[in-house]
VOPAGU-2260 file (C-alpha; in pm, 1 decimal, decimal comma):
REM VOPAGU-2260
SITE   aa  ch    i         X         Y         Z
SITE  UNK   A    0    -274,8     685,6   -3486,2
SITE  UNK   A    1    -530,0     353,2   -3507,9
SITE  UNK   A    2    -505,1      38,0   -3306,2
SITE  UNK   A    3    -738,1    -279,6   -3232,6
SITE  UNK   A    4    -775,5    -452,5   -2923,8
SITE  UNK   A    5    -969,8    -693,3   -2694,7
SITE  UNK   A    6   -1160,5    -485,0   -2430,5
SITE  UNK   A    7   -1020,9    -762,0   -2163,7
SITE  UNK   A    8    -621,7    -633,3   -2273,6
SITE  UNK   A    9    -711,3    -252,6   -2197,6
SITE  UNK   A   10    -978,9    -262,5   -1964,9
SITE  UNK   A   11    -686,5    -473,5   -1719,4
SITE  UNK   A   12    -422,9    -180,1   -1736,7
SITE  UNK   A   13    -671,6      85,7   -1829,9
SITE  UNK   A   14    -792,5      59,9   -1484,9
SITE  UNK   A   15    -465,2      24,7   -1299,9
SITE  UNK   A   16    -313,2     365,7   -1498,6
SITE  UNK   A   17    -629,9     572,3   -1420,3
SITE  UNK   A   18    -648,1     483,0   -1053,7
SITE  UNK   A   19    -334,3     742,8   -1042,8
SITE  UNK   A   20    -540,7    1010,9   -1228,9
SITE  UNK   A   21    -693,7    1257,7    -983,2
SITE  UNK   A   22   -1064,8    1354,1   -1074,5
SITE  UNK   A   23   -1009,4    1724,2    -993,5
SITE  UNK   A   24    -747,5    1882,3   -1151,8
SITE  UNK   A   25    -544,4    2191,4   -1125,5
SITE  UNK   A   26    -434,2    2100,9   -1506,1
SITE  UNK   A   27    -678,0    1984,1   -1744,5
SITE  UNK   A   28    -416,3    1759,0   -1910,7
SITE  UNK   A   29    -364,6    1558,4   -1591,1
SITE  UNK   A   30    -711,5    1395,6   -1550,3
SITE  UNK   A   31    -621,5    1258,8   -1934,5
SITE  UNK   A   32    -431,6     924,7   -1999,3
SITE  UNK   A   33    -124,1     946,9   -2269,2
SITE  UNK   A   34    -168,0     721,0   -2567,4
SITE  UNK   A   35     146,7     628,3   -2711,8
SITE  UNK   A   36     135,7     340,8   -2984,6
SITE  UNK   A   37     467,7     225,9   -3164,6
SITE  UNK   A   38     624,6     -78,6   -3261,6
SITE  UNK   A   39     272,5    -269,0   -3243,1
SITE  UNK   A   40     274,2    -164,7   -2882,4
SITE  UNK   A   41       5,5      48,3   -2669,6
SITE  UNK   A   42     126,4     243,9   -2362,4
SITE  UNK   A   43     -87,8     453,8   -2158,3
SITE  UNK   A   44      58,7     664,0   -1874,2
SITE  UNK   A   45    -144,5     852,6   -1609,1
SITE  UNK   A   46      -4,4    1082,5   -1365,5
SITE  UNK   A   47     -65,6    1360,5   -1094,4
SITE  UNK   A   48     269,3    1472,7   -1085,8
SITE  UNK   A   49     336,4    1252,4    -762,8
SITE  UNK   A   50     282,9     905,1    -890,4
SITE  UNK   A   51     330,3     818,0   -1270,8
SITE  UNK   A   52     222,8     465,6   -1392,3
SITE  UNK   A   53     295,9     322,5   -1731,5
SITE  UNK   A   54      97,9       4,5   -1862,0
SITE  UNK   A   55     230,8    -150,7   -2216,0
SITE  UNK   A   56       6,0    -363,8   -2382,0
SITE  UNK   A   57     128,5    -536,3   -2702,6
SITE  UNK   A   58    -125,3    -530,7   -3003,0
SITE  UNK   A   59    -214,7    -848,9   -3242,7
SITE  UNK   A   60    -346,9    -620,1   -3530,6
SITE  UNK   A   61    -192,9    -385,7   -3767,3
SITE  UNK   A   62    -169,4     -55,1   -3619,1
SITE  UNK   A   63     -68,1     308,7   -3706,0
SITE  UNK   A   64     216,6     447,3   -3478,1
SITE  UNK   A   65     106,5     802,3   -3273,2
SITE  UNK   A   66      20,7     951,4   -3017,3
SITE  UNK   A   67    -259,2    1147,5   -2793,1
SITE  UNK   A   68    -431,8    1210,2   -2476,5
SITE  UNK   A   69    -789,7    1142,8   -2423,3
SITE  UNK   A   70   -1010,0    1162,2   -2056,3
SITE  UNK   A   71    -922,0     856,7   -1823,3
SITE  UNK   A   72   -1211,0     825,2   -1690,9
SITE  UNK   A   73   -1462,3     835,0   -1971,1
SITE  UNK   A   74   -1216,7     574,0   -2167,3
SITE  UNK   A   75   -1243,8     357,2   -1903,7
SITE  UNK   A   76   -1629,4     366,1   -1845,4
SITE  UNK   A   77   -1655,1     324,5   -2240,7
SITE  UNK   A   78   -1455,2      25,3   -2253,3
SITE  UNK   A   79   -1629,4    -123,4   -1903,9
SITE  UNK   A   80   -1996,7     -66,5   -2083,4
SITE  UNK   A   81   -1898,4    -257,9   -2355,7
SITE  UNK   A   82   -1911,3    -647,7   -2371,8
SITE  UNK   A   83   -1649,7    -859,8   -2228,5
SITE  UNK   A   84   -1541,3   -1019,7   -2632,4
SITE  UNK   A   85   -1577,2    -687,5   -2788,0
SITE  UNK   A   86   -1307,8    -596,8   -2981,9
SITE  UNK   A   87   -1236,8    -204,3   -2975,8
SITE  UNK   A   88   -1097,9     -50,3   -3281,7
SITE  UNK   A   89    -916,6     335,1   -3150,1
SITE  UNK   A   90    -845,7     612,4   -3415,0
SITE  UNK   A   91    -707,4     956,8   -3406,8
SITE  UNK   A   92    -946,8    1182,7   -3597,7
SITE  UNK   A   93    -840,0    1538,5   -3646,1
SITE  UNK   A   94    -881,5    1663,2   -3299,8
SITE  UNK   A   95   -1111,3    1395,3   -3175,5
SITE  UNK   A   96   -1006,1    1028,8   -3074,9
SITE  UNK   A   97   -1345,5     790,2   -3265,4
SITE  UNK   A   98   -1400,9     451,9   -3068,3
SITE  UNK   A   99   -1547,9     210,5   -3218,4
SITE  UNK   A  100   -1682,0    -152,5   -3134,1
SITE  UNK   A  101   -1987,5    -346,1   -3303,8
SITE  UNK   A  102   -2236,3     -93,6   -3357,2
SITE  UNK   A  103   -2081,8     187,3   -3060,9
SITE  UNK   A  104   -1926,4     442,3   -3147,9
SITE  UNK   A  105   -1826,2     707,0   -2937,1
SITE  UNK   A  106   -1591,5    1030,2   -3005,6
SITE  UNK   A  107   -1378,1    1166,5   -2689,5
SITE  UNK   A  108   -1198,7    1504,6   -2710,8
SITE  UNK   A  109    -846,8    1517,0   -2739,1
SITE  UNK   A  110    -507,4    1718,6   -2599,3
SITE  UNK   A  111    -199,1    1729,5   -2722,7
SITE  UNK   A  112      58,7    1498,7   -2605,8
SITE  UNK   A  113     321,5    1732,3   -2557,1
SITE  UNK   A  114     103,7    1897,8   -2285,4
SITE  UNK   A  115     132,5    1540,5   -2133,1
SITE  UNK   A  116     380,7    1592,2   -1788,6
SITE  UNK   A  117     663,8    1334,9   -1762,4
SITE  UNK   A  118     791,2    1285,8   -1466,9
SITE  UNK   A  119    1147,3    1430,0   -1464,7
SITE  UNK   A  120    1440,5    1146,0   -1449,0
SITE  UNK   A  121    1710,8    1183,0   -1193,8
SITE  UNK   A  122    1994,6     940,2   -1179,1
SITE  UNK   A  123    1921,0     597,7   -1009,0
SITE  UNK   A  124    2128,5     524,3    -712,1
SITE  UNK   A  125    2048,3     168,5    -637,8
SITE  UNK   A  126    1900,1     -90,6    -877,3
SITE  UNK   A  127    1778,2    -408,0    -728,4
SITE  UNK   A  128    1549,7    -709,4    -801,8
SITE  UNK   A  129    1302,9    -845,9    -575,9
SITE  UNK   A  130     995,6   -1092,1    -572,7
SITE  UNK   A  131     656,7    -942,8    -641,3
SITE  UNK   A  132     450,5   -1120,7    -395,7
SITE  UNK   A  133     751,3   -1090,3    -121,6
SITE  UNK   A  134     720,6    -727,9    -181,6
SITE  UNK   A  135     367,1    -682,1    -156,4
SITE  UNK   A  136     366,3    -896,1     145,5
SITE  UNK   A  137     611,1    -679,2     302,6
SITE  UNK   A  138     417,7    -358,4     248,9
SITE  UNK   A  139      67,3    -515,0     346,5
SITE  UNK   A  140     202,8    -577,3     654,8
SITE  UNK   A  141     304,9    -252,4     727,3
SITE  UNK   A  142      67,6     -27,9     476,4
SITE  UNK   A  143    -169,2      -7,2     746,3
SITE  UNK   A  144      26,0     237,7    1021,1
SITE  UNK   A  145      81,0     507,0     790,4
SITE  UNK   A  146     -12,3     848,0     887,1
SITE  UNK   A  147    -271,8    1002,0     680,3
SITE  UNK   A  148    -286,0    1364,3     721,2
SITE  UNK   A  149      13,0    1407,2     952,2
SITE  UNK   A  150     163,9    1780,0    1007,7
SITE  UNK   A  151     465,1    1560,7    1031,5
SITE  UNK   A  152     453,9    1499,6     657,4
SITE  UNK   A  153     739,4    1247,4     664,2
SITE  UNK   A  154     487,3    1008,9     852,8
SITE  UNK   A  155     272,1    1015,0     569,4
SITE  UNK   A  156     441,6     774,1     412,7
SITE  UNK   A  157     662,2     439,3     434,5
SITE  UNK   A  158    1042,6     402,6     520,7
SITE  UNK   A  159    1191,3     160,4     294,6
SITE  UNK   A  160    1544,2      62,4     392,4
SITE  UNK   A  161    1782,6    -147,4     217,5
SITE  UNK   A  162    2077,0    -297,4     366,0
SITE  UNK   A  163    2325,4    -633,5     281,4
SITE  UNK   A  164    2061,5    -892,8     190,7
SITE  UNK   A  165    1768,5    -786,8     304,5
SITE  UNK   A  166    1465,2    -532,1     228,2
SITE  UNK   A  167    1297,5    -339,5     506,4
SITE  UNK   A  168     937,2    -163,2     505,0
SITE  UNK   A  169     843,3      67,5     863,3
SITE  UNK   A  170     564,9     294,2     918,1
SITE  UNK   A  171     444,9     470,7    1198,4
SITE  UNK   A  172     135,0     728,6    1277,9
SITE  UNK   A  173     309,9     789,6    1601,2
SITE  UNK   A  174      93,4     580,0    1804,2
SITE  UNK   A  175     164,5     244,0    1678,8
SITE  UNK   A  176     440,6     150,8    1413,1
SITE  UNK   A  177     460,9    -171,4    1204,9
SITE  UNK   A  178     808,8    -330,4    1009,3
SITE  UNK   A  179     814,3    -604,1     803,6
SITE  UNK   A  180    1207,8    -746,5     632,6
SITE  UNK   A  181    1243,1    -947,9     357,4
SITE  UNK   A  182    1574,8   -1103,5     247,8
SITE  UNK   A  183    1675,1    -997,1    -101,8
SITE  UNK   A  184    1959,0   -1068,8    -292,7
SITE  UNK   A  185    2068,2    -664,9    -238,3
SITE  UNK   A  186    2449,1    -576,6    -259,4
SITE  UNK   A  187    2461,0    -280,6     -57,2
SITE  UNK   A  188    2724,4    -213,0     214,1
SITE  UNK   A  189    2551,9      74,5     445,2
SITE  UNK   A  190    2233,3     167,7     544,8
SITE  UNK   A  191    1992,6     334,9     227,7
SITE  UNK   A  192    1648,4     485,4     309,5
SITE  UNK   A  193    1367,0     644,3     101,7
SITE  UNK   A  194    1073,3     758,0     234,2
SITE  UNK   A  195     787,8     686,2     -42,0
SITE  UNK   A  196     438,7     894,7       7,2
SITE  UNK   A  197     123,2     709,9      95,9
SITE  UNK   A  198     -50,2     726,6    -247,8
SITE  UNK   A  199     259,2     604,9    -385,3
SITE  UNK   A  200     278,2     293,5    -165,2
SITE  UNK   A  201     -76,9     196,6    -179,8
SITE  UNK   A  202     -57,7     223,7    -574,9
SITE  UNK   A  203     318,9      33,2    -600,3
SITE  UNK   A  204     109,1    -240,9    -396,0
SITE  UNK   A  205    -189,5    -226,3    -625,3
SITE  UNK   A  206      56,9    -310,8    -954,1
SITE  UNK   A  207     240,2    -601,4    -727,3
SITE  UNK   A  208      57,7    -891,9    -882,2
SITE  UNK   A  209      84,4   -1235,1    -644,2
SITE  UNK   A  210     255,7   -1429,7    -888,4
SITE  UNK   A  211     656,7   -1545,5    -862,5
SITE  UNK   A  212     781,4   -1275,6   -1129,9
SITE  UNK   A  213    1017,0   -1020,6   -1032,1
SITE  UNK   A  214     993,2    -612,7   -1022,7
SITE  UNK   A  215    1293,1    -455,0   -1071,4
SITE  UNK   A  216    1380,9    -132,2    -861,2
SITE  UNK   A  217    1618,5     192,8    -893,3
SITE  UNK   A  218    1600,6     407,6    -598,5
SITE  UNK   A  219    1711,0     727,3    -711,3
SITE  UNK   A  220    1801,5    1112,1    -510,5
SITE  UNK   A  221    1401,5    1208,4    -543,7
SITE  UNK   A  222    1195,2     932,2    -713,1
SITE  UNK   A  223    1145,0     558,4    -672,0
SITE  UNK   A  224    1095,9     353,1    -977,9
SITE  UNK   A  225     990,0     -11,6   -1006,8
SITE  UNK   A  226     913,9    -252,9   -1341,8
SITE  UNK   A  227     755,7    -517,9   -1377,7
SITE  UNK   A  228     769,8    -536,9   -1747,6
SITE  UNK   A  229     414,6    -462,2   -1824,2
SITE  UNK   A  230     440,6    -197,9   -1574,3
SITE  UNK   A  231     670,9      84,5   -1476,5
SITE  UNK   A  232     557,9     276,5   -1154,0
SITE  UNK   A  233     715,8     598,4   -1072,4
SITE  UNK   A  234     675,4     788,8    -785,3
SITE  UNK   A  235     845,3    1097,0    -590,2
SITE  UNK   A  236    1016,0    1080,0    -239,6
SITE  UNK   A  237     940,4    1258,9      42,9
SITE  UNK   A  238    1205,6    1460,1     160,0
SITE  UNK   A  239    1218,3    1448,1     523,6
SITE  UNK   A  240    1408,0    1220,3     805,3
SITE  UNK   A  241    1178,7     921,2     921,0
SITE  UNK   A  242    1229,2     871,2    1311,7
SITE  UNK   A  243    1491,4     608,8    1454,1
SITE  UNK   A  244    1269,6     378,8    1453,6
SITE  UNK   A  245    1522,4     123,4    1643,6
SITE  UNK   A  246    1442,8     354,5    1920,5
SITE  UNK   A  247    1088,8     298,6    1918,5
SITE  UNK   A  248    1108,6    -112,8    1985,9
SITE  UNK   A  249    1056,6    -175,2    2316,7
SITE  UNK   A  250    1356,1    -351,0    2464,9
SITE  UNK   A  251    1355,9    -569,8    2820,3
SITE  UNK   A  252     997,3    -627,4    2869,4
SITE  UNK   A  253     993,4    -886,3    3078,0
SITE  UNK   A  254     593,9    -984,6    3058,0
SITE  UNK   A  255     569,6   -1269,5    2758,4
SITE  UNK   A  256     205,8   -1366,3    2659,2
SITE  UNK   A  257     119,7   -1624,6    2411,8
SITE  UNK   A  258    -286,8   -1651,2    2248,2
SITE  UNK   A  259    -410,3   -1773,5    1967,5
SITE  UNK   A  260    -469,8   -1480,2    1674,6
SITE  UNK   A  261    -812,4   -1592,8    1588,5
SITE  UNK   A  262    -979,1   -1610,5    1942,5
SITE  UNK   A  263    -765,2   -1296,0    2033,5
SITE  UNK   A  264    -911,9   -1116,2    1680,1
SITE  UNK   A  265   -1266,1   -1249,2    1759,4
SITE  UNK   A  266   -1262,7   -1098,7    2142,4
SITE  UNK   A  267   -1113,9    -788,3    2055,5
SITE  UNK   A  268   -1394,5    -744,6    1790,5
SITE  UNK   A  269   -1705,3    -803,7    2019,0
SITE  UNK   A  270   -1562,3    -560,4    2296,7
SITE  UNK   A  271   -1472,8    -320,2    2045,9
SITE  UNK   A  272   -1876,6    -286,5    2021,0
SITE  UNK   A  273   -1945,3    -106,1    2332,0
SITE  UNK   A  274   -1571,2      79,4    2385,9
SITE  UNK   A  275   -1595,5     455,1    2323,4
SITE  UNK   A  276   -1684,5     571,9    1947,3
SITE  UNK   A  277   -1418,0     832,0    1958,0
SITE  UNK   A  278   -1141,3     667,3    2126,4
SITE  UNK   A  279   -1173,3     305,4    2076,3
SITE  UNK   A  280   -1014,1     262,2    2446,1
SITE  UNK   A  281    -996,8    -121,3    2624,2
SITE  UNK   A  282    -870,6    -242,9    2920,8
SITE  UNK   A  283    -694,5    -571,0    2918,2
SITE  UNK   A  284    -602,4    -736,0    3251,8
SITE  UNK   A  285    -379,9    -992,0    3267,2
SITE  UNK   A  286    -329,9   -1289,6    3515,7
SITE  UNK   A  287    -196,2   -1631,9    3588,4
SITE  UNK   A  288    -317,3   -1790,1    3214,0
SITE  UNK   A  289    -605,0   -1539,9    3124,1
SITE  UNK   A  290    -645,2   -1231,7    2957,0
SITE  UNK   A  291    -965,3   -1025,5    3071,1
SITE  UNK   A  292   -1113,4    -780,3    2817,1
SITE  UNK   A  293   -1297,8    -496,6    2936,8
SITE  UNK   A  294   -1434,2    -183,8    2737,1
SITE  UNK   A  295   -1723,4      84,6    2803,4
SITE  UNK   A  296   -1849,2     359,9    2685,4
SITE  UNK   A  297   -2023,5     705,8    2790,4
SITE  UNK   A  298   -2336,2     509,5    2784,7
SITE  UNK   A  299   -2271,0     332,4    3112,2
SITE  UNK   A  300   -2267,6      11,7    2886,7
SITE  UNK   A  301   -2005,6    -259,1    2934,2
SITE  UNK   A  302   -1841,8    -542,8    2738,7
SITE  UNK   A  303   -1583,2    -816,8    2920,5
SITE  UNK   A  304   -1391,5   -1122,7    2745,0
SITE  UNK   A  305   -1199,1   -1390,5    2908,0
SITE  UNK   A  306    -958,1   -1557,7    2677,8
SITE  UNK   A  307    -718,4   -1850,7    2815,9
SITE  UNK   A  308    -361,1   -1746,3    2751,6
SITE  UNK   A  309      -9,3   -1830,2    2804,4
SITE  UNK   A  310      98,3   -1584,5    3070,6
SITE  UNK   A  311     286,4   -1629,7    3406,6
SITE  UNK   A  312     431,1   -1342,9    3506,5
SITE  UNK   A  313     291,2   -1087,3    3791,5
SITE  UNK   A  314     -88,9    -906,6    3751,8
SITE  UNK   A  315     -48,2    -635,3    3473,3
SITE  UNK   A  316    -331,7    -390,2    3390,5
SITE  UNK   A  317    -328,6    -191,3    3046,9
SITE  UNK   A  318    -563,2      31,4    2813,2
SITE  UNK   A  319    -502,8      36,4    2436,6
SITE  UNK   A  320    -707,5     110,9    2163,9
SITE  UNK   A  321    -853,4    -182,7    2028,1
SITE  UNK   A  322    -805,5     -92,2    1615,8
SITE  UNK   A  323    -465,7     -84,1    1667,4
SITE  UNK   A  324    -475,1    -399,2    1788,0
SITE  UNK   A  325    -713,4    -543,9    1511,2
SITE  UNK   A  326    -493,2    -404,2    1262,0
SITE  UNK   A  327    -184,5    -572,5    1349,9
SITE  UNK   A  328    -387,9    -909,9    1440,0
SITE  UNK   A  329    -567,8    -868,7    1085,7
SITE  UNK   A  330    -200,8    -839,1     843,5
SITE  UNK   A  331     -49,0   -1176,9    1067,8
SITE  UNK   A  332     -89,7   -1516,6     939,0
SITE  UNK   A  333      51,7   -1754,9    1188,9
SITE  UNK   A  334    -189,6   -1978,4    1496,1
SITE  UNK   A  335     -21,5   -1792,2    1813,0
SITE  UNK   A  336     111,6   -1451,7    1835,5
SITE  UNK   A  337     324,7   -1289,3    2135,6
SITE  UNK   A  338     302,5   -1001,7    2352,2
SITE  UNK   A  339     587,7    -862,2    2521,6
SITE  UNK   A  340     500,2    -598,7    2768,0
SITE  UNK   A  341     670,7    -449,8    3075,8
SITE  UNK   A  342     470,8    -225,0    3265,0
SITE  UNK   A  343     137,6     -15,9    3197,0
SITE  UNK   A  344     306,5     295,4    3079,1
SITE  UNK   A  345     511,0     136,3    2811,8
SITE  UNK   A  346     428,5      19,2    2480,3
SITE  UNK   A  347     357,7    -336,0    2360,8
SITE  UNK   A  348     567,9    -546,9    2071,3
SITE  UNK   A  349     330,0    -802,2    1886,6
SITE  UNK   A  350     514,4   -1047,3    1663,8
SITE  UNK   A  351     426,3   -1377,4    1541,5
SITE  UNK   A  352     471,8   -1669,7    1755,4
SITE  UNK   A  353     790,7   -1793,5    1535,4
SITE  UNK   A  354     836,1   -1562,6    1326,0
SITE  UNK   A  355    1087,9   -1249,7    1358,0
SITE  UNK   A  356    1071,5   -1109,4    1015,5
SITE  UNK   A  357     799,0    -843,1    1095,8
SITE  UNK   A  358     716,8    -651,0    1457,6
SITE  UNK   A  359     415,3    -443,3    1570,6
SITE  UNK   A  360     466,5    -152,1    1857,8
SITE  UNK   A  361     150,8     -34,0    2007,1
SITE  UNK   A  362     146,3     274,7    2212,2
SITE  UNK   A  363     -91,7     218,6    2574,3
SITE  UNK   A  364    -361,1     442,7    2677,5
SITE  UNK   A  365    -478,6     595,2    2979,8
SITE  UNK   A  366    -798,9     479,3    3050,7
């Protein structure tokens, strides 16, 4: 196996491949990167068994077809020390890979490529194209109420649901939940959901570049796929039933208030200061066209905010914790935003001012 290449064309998917490689590992072979070069093309493929992620990279030079695993990480800090024009000439020597660039050269051990896990390939059940940046959008805006360590391990991840026309993304820690839709040109009559893990999501949104190309998607029985053509991103499913979460939107509230995001984010963010470390509790009390923020701590110290709003229905008093409500402020992009509340034992939907296509539900606390 030998190969030349720009540093710039494998440092870019170098990086993106060994961000799936685990540092500690159960199996030696899984903190390497797979090496694969054939047909004047380099593919390198990391994995944990999880999440598999497969960069191609087509090469300029002559090149010797093989293959090989070599340690992610020290690749990549080779390639990053070197400078940004160097061109990197790779060679398989015996049982050592030999790097070389100007006057560097550096020798990384080697394991076999057979050793190398592949993710195993079930049948796909439902293919589908969709816009990159739509995509990403739609799990930005949702990303952030995952579950980390949940004993519920189904939270630990994102719902994606596919109906006629139209892509869904919902996640929920079981305080809050956030869902974001995007029309698609999807052909499929009933309901389909997957459940994909949270290191799977965050790295699918990672490879999602901003520009208008498409990535191609097969949801299959246990794994997810999705291609981009210089990418191909594989991850497992969780098995496990995500809540209704239809159930979870809160329906009839009959207490509409309208802000601006910006003064609402800003407010939020200076009471936040002085509410409780551990449970990031504030009060909001609402009248005729103002919002009052309140938060303290165990300190005896005190933060208020008044923000004009548009709000006319009776006095309403209710606690929630205030990163819940950054978060969802943060991911919107719109001037106003809406809350609908009823009462102050029930939870709050946040949307954008005209815009249905995503919806926040934030649990209240008892303050």
């Amino acid at each position: 196996m030998h190969f030349t290449i720009q540093r710039e064309a494998l440092l870019k998917p170098l990086q993106l491949v060994a961000g799936v490689v685990e540092r500690r590992q159960t199996l030696p072979v899984l903190s390497n990167v797979l090496l694969v070069v054939q047909d004047q093309q380099l593919s390198l493929t990391g994995t944990d068994l999880e999440v598999e992620l497969v960069g191609r990279v087509a090469l300029e030079d002559a090149s010797e077809p093989g293959e090989i695993t070599v340690p992610a990480r020290k690749l990549m800090d080779i390639c990053k020390s070197l400078p940004a024009d160097a061109l990197i000439s790779v060679r398989l020597d015996e049982q050592k890979v030999v790097i070389k660039s100007g006057r560097s050269r550096f020798s990384l051990s080697t394991l076999p490529a057979n050793d190398f896990p592949a993710v195993e390939e079930g049948p796909g059940s439902l293919n589908f194209s969709v816009n990159q940046g739509k995509l990403r959008r739609v799990i930005e805006r949702s990303g952030f109420a995952m579950a980390q360590q949940d004993v519920r391990y189904y939270l630990n991840g994102m719902l994606l649901e596919v109906s006629n026309g139209m892509l869904r993304a919902v996640a929920t820690d079981g305080h809050r939940l956030a869902m974001c839709s995007m029309g698609a040109g999807i052909e499929q009559p009933d309901r389909h959901q997957v459940i994909v893990p949270r290191k799977g999501i965050l790295e699918l949104a990672r490879l999602l570049g901003e520009q208008d190309g498409d990535v191609s998607i097969v949801l299959g029985q246990h794994h997810i796929r999705a291609n981009t053509g210089d990418f191909t991103f594989t991850s497992k499913l969780v098995d496990g039933k995500f809540p209704d979460y239809e159930r979870v939107l809160p329906r009839g509230g009959d207490k509409l208030v309208v802000g601006d995001r910006q003064l609402l984010r800003e407010a939020f963010s200076r009471t936040a200061i002085l509410s409780n470390e551990k449970y990031r509790g504030i009060r909001l009390q609402l009248e005729n066209g103002l919002l009052k923020i309140q938060a303290n701590n165990p300190e005896q110290e005190e933060a208020e905010e008044e923000i004009a709003v548009e709000y006319s229905g009776s006095p309403l008093e209710i606690g929630f914790n205030v990163s819940y409500l950054l978060d969802v402020l943060g991911v919107m992009t719109t001037d106003q935003v809406r809350l609908i509340l009823s009462d102050s034992n029930s939870s709050a939907l946040i949307q954008e001012f005209d815009n249905d296509d995503s919806a926040y539900v934030v649990m209240p606390m008892r303050l």
